[in-house]
Every structure is written in structure tokens, then in C-alpha cells.
MARPAVEX-641098 format. One record per residue (C-alpha): x, y, z; residue in three letters. Coordinates in steps of 0.02 Angstrom, whole numbers, padded with zeros to 5 digits, always signed. Layout:
BEGIN
XYZALA ...
END
This chain:
BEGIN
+00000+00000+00000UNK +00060+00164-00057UNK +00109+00297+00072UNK +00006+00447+00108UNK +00084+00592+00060UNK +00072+00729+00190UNK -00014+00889+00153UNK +00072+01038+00149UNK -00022+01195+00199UNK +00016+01266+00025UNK +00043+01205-00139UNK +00098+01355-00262UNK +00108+01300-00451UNK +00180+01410-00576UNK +00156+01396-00751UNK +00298+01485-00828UNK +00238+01511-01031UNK +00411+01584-01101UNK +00430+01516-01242UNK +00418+01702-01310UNK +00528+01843-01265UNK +00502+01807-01071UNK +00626+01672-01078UNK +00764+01762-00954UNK +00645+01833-00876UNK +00557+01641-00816UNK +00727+01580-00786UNK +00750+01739-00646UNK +00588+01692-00575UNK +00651+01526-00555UNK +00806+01586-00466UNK +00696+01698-00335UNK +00581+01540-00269UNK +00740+01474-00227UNK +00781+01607-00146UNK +00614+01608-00051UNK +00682+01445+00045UNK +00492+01404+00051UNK +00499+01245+00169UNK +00413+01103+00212UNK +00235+01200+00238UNK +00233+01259+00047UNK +00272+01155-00077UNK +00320+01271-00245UNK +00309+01171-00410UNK +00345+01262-00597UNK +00321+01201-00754UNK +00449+01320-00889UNK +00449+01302-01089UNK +00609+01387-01146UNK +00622+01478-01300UNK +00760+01386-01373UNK +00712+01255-01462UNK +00831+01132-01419UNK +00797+01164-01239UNK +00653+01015-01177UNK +00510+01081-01058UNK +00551+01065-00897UNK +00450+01034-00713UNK +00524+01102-00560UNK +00506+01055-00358UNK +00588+01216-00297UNK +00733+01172-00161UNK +00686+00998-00160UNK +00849+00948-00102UNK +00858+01088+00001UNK +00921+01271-00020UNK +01114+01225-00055UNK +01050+01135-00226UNK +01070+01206-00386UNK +00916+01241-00520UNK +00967+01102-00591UNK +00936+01011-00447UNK +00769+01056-00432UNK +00709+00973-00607UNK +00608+00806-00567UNK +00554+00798-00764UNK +00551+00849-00966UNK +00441+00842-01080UNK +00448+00710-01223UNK +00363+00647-01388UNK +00224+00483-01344UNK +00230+00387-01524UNK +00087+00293-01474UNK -00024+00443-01405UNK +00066+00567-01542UNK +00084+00714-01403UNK +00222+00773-01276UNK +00193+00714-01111UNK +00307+00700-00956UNK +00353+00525-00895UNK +00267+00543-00759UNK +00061+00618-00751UNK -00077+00633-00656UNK -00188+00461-00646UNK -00322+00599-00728UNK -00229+00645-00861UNK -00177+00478-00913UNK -00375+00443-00917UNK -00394+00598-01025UNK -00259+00579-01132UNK -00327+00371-01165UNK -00492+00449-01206UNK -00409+00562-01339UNK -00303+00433-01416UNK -00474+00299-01434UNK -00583+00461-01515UNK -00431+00483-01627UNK -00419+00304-01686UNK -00608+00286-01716UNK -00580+00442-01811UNK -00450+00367-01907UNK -00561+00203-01920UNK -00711+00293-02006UNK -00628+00393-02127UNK -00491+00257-02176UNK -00582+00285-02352UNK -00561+00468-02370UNK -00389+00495-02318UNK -00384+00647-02379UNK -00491+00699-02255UNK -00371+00637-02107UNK -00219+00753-02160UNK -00039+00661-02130UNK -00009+00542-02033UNK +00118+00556-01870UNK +00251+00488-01977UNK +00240+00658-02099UNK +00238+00745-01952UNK +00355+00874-01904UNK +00385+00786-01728UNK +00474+00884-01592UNK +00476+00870-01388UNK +00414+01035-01372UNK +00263+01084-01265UNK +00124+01201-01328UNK +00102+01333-01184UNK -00065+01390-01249UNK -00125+01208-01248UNK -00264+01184-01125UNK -00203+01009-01108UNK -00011+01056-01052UNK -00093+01160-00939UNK -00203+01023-00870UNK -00079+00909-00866UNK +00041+01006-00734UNK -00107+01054-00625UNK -00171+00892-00610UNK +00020+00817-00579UNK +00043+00957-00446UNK -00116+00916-00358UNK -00109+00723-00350UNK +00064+00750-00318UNK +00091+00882-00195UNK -00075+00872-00090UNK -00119+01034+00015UNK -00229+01105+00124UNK -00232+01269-00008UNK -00185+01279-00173UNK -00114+01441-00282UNK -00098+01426-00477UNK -00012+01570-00564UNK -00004+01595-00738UNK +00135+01686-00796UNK +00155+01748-00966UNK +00082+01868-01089UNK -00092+01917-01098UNK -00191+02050-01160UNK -00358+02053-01070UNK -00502+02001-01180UNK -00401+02023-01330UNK -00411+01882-01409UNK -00247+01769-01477UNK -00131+01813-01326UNK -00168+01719-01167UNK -00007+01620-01140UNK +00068+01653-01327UNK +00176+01505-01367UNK +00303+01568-01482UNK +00353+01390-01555UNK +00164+01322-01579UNK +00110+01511-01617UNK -00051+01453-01485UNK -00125+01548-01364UNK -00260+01502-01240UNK -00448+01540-01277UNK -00568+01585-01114UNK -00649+01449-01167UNK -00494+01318-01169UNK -00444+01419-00986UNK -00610+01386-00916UNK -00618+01207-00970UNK -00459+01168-00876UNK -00541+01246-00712UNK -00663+01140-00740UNK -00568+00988-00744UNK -00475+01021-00575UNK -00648+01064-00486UNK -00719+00893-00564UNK -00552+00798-00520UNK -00571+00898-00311UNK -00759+00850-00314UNK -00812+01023-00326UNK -00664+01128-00239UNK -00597+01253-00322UNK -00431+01321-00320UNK -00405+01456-00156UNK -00288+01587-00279UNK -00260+01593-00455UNK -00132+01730-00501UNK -00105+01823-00657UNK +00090+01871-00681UNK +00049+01950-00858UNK -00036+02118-00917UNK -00214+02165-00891UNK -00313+02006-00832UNK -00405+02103-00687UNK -00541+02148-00783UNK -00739+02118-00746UNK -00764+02022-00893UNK -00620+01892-00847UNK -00678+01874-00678UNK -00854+01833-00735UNK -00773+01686-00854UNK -00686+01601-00692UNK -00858+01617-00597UNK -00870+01463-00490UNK -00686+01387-00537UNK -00579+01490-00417UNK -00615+01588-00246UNK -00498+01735-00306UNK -00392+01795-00443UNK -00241+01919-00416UNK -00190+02041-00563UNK -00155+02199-00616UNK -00284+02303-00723UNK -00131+02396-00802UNK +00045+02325-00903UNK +00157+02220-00790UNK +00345+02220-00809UNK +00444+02113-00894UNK +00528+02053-00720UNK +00345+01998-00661UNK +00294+01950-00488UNK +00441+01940-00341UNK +00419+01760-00297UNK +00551+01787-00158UNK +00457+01911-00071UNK +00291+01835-00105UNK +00320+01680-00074UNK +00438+01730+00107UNK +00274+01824+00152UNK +00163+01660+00120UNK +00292+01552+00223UNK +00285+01664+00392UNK +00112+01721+00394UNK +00015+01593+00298UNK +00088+01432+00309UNK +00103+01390+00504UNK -00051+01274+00563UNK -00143+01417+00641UNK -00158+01529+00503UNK -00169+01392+00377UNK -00334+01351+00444UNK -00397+01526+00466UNK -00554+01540+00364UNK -00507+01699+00301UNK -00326+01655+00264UNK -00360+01652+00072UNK -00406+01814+00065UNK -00260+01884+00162UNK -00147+01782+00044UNK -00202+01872-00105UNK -00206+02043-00016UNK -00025+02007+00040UNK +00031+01962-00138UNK -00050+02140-00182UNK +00059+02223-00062UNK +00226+02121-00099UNK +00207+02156-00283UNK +00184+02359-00255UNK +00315+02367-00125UNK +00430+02278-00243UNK +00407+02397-00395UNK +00382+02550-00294UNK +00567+02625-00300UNK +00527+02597-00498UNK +00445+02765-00526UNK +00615+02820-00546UNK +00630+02736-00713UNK +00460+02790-00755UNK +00375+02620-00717UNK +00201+02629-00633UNK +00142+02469-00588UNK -00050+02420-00509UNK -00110+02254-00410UNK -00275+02203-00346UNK -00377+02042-00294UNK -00533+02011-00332UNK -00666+01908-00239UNK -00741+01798-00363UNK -00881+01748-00245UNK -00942+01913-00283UNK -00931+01920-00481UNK -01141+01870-00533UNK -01179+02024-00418UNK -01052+02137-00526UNK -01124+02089-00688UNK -01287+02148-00607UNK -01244+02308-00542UNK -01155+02338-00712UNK -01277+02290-00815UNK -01399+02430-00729UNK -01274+02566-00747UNK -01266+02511-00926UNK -01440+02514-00954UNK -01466+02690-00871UNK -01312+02750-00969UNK -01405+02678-01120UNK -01577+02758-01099UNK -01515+02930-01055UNK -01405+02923-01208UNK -01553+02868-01327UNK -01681+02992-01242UNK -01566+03162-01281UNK -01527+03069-01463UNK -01694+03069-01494UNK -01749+03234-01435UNK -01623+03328-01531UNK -01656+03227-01688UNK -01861+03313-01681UNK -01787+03492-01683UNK -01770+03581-01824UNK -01597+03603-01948UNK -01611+03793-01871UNK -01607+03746-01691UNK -01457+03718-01564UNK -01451+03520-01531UNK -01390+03537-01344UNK -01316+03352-01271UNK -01249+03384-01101UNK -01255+03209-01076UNK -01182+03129-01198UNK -01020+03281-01167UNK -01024+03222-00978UNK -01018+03034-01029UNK -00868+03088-01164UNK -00756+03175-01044UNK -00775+03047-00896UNK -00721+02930-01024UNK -00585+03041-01080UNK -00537+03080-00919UNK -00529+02913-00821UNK -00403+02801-00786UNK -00390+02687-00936UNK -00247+02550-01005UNK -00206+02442-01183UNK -00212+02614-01293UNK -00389+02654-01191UNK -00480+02487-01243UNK -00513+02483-01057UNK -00567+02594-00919UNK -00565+02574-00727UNK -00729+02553-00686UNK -00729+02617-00513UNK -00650+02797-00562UNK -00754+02816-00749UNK -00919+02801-00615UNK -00822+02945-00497UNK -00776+03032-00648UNK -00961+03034-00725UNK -01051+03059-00572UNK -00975+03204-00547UNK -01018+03282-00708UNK -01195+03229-00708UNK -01383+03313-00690UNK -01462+03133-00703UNK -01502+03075-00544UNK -01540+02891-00602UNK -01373+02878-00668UNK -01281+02943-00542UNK -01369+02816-00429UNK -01313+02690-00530UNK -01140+02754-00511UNK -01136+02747-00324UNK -01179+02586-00321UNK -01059+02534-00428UNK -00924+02617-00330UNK -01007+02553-00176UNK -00989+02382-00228UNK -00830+02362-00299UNK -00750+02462-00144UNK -00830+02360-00019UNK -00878+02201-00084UNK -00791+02136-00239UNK -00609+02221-00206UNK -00518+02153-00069UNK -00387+02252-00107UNK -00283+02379-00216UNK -00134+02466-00230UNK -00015+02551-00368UNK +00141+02643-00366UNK +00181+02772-00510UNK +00081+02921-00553UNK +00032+02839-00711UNK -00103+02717-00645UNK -00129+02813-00473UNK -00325+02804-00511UNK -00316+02629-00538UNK -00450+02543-00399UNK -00446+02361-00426UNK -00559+02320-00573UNK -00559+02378-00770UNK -00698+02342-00904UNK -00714+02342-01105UNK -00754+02519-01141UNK -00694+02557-01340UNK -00694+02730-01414UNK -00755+02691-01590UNK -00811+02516-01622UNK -00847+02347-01515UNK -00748+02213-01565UNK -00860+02050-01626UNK -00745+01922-01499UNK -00798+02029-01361UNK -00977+01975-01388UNK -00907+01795-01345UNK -00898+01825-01189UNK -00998+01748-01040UNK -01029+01930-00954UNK -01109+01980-01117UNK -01207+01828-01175UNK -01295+01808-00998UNK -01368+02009-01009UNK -01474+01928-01149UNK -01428+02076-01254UNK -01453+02210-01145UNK -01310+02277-01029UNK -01135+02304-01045UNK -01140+02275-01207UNK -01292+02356-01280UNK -01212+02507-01221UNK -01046+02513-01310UNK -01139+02506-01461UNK -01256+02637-01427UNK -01115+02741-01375UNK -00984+02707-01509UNK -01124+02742-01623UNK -01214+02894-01554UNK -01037+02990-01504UNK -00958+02971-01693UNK -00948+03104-01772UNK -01054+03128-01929UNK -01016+03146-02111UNK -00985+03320-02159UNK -01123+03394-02268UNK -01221+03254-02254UNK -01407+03261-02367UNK -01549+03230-02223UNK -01649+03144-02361UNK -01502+03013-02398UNK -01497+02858-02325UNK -01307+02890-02290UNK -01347+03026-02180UNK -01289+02917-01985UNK -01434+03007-01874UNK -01571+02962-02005UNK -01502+02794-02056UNK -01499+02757-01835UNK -01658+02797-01823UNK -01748+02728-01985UNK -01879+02620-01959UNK -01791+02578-01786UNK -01679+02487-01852UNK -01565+02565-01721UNK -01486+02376-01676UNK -01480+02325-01837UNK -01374+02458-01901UNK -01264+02480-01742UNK -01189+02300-01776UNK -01145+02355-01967UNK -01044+02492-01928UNK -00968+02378-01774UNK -00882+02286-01906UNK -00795+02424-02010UNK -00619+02424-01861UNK -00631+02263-01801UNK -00495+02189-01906UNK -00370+02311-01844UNK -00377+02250-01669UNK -00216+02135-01719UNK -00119+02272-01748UNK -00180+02375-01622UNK -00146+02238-01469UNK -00025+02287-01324UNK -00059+02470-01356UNK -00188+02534-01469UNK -00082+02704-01515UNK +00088+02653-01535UNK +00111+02716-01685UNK +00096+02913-01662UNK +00004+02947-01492UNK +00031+02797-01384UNK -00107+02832-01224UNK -00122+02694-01110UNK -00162+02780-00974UNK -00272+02943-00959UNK -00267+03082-01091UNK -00180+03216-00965UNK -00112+03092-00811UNK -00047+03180-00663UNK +00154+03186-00660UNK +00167+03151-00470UNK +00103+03032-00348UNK +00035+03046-00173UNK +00060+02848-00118UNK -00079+02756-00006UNK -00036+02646+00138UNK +00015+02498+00047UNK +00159+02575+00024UNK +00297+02536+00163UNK +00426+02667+00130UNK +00265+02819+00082UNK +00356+02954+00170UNK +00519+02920+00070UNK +00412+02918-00099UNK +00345+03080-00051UNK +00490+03158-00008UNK +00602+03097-00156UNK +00460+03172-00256UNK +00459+03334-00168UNK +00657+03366-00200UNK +00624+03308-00392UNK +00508+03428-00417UNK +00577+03557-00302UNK +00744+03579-00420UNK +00750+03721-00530UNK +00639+03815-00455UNK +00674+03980-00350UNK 
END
């Protein structure tokens, strides 16, 4: 009879995607868990694809012959080509991976069984194959496959995942980009995996899953992991190259998370994640220097149904005041002033807030401040406290930055487009659940109603935009044609929208300085360091 393994308190698994341009950067990540010297309590585990090619995939039990060992050490296996399953496993995998990866293999023989006649239909054979031992990072199965092993394997009381990598929020084609395979993960393929763990735990999900990449803390994200994790940790804005400081994450997990005590606090999720927050702002905070402005927040996931709610209302009252002044300017006549306070209100708190990716997303928390104060509508501005309200006391546990560049950053950033709504973003689970009201119905309304018109336009043409909006109400109908006209140039717009003349990936006029909050260790040092900047010369 086999041994029981005995649980740790913690069982961190990093899944280190850099087979990209994030190579080094993995391989110094590696370096700093060691460093950590997590102990027996927390049991680390990484999985790292290199960028060379030559270089196998490799999985890692951090220090597992203590702290004196070298990296090297620390590698328990590699990647290789199955000939008889045709994919790259590790020698050694989960019991429930090896049941999923049988189930593949029979569904690919029957395949191969039915259309033995029409082989042109199969495509070539595993022999034709271009056959390497690589690993496909954006593979829902690799992933899988390491979560599973790291669970069976390394059994825990709590259990972090952290994906670390490039993203690009719900950009499409960029979730764990895998150089080599040129694959990235789909929400879909990401939630599937989730789904797999919480079937394999009978119904647990996993305590923290953390985003080391760019601009996963968004609403819409969080509503796709509803019900497959208690609480993600991100960063609405760009991270760094350098990404998370395992050492001082994971040194902070060891002496106030792991001991028996705290380990079974009920709460001692949640003060994880908000210590990971802190550790990641404290670490970048002497960055400013350089110019670097980083933000961190986690996000209660418990909580995300109740945000699509409360957003969808704002949207809706955003929606309706929008269409009502629309409408009543379009019954006065050619000689009269068309006055749309709204609408101007709506345009500069989107202007105005705090916004990232070349302003394809806004933080929702400080577009509501910005609006409401701006606004005459009282059912609006309603809708904007409550929005606030909830995201402030309910949904983020916490948030911090460092930088004036994302200083009004507050935990939790939306979809909000200046000119056209990209047809992927209708994919999404936030937006198919409104029904086609909400978030959603809104964008279009606005990126409609706000563009600017065609100069000289012939009110009895059926070119004329206002006319052609309204015409026969075909408002919805017409909203999703002219939807279509940018959406193409999302692929080269990704990772910063205005790169090519005006890059903005912040506000349109951020502040220059930066008054820190107290997740900030060393504040009074920021401030001051700031004050003799900005003091020299001047009289």
C-alpha cells in the first residue's frame, strides 16, 4: 500500500509560458523561489517552456533537495514525444490525465477508423509529421496536465496557480502566446481546464489563481472564472517584464500563511491574495524612478454574478439617457441648437478616467467617480454609487499602485472602446448572460451615437448616420454594421492601441506626481524623493 503523502499547507504551481521573449525573464523567477527557501509547509512546483528550441520543457520542485541545490537540482522531469499517443507528455502524469489523454487517443483512432476511405480527409499521418519534444504553452491540455500532476502530487490544504506569461485582457490570440506552436489560450480552453481540477477535487476550487501578465483584472475575466476559483490576483494595467517577486511573495506566504494556525484561518485566502498585492507594489515601488508605474489588486470571485448585475444597470441607465437626448435633438429643427450635455459628460468621464491597452479599457470604479460628478441625471448617478459602492466594499479586497501613471487605478477595469466593439468581445460569458441588454448594448449605442457625422451630409439620404440610426428603428440592426468596419485592426492595435503616433495607455492628461496610499511601506520616502524632484530648478 502506497504511502500517504502529507499535506502541505500550501501548494503554489507556476506555469511559466516563455517560450516568447520572457525566456530570461522565467529563468529569474526561477532563481527567486529558490531564494524564497519556502519549506516544508509550501510546496512550490513550476512548469517552464524555454524559448530555445533545443531546450526540452522542464517541471520544477523548488529546493527539493534543500536550499544549497542548484536549479538544476530542482528538475524532477522533461517533456517528451508519446509515439503511441502522438503528443508530448512528461514520464510521469496525473492518474487523470492519463484517463484523459486514453480517451483522446481511442476518439482519434475511431476517427481514423471511419474515414480510412477518405484519407484525404485525415491530413498526414504522425510519420509526416514534423515531430518535436516541445510543449504548446497555450495548450489547455499542457496546462491540465501540470495542475493535475501538482495536485495528485503535492497534496495541500490550499492551493495557488499562477499563470505567468503574456496576456492582453479580452483580446483575443494572446493568453499564454507560445512562440514555437504560435497558440494561445482561448477563455474557453482556460475555463475548461478549471473545470477539470474542480471535477477531479469533487467540486473545490482552487483558493488563488494569479495572473503574472498584463491586464487580466478585468470584470469580464472574472465573470469567465465564476465558480472555478475563490480569487484571482492581477493587475488592471501593463506588468513588467521582471513579473511577480516570488522571493518576497512567497517569504510572506511562508511566515504568515503557512504555520497550522493561520493555515486554517477561514479567512486566510483572502489575506494571501491581499498580501501578494502588497509584496508586488512594494517591490516595484522604487521603480517610478525609471518611469514604471505598476498596479495590483484581488478580486473576490464569490462576488462576480452580483457585478455583472450592478453593471448591467449602470449600462442600461447610461443607455436610456443616451437614446432619450438622441432622440430629442433629432425632432428639432436644422435651425435649432441640438444641446447634449449628456452625452459631453459621458465623453469627458471617459476621456478623463483612468484607462490601459491604448484606452480599450477603463477602470470602472474611477469612470463612475468621474461621470457622477459631471452629471444632472439623478438615475445615473445612482447607478454610479452603487457601482463604486460595490466594488470598494464588496468585490475588491484590495488595491494598490505605485507610479503616477495608474494612481487612479481601484482594482477592477472593463471593455469600454472609443469607436467600435470588437465581434470576440460579444463571446464572452458577461455579455451573453445580459441577454442583449447591458454592458454590451451600451458600447454600441455609444460608439455609435458619439461618432462624429459625415460632413455635409443630405438629411434625405440614407447615408446621412442620425437618419439611417433611427430609420424604421432599425437602431440595432445598423449599430452592428458599422461595429464591423475596425474590427480587423484589433491585431495590430494589441499591447497598445496608439503606438504608432500617440501611444495613451493611461489617461489623456495623467498627473506627473504621486501621493502613495498605505500599501506603500517606505510612503514618506516616496513623497519626499518626489518633493526634492520637483523642487529643483525652481526659485
Amino acid at each position: 500500500m502506497a504511502k500517504k503523502k502529507k499535506k502541505a499547507a500550501w501548494t503554489v504551481m507556476v506555469y511559466l509560458a516563455g517560450d516568447n521573449n520572457l525566456s530570461e525573464e522565467c529563468v529569474f523567477a526561477l532563481t527567486e523561489m529558490k531564494k524564497a527557501a519556502p519549506g516544508q509547509r509550501i510546496k512550490v512546483i513550476a512548469q517552464f517552456d524555454p524559448r530555445d528550441e533545443y531546450l526540452p520543457t522542464h517541471r520544477y520542485e523548488i529546493n527539493r533537495r534543500g536550499a544549497k541545490g542548484t536549479l538544476f537540482d530542482d528538475i524532477i522531469d522533461e517533456a517528451t514525444y508519446d509515439t503511441r499517443s502522438r503528443e508530448v507528455h512528461f514520464r510521469k502524469e496525473s492518474r487523470n490525465a492519463n484517463l484523459l489523454a486514453a480517451s483522446r487517443e481511442d476518439y482519434r483512432r475511431g476517427m481514423e477508423t471511419i474515414l480510412a476511405d477518405v484519407p484525404d480527409l485525415i491530413g498526414p499521418t504522425h510519420e509526416d509529421d514534423d515531430i518535436t519534444n516541445d510543449t504548446d504553452t497555450g495548450s489547455p491540455i499542457t496546462l491540465y496536465d501540470f495542475l493535475s500532476f501538482g495536485i495528485q502530487e503535492y497534496p495541500a490544504d490550499h492551493y495557488m496557480v499562477v499563470l505567468s506569461g503574456h496576456a492582453g485582457g479580452t483580446e483575443r490570440d494572446y493568453l499564454m502566446k507560445d512562440q514555437s506552436s504560435t497558440g494561445s489560450l482561448t477563455f474557453n480552453e482556460l475555463k475548461q481546464v478549471f473545470k477539470w481540477l474542480k471535477a477531479d477535487r469533487n467540486g473545490k476550487t482552487i483558493d488563488i489563481l494569479g495572473m503574472d501578465n498584463c491586464l487580466m483584472s478585468m470584470g469580464e475575466i472574472c465573470y469567465e472564472l465564476k465558480d472555478l476559483a475563490q480569487i484571482v490576483v492581477g493587475c488592471e494595467s501593463y506588468s513588467p517584464a521582471s513579473g511577480w517577486p516570488y522571493r518576497q511573495i512567497l517569504e510572506r506566504m511562508r511566515d504568515d500563511f503557512a504555520k497550522p494556525k493561520a493555515a486554517k484561518r477561514k479567512s486566510v485566502q483572502a489575506e494571501a491574495a491581499k498580501a501578494i498585492v502588497e509584496e508586488y507594489v512594494n517591490y516595484y515601488s522604487s521603480y517610478w524612478m525609471g518611469g514604471l508605474s505598476v498596479a495590483q489588486s484581488a478580486l473576490d470571485l464569490s462576488r462576480v454574478k452580483k457585478l455583472r448585475t450592478v453593471v448591467d444597470k449602470l449600462a442600461n441607465d447610461l443607455e436610456r439617457e443616451l437614446l432619450r437626448e438622441f432622440e430629442k435633438n433629432q425632432q428639432k429643427h436644422k435651425t435649432q441648437r441640438r444641446a447634449h450635455p449628456f452625452q459631453d459628460a459621458l465623453v469627458l468621464a471617459h476621456w478623463e478616467a483612468q484607462s490601459y491597452n491604448g484606452e480599450w479599457f477603463v477602470d470602472l470604479y474611477d469612470f463612475c467617480d468621474c461621470l457622477e460628478n459631471r452629471l444632472q441625471s439623478a438615475s445615473v448617478a445612482k447607478s454610479c454609487r452603487e457601482v463604486k459602492k460595490f466594488i470598494k466594499s464588496e468585490f475588491v479586497l484590495k488595491s494598490c499602485y505605485s507610479g503616477a501613471v495608474y494612481q487612479y487605478s481601484h482594482g477592477v477595469s472593463m471593455y469600454f472602446p472609443w469607436s467600435s466593439v470588437a465581434s470576440s468581445y460579444l463571446n464572452l460569458d458577461f455579455i451573453k448572460d445580459s441577454d442583449g441588454t447591458g454592458w454590451a448594448s451600451f458600447l454600441r449605442t455609444y460608439t455609435l451615437i458619439t461618432r462624429r457625422q459625415p460632413r455635409g451630409g443630405d438629411r434625405k439620404s440614407g447615408l446621412n448616420g442620425e437618419e439611417m440610426a433611427l430609420l424604421g428603428g432599425r437602431l440595432s440592426t445598423d449599430r452592428m454594421a458599422t461595429d464591423r468596419m475596425a474590427t480587423d485592426r484589433m491585431a495590430t492595435d494589441r499591447m497598445g492601441a496608439g503606438s504608432s503616433g500617440n501611444p495613451i495607455h493611461s489617461m489623456r492628461n495623467p498627473p506627473t506626481m504621486f501621493f502613495p496610499t498605505e500599501c506603500i511601506k517606505n510612503r514618506g520616502q516616496l513623497i519626499a524623493s518626489q518633493e526634492r524632484l520637483f523642487r529643483r530648478g525652481k526659485p
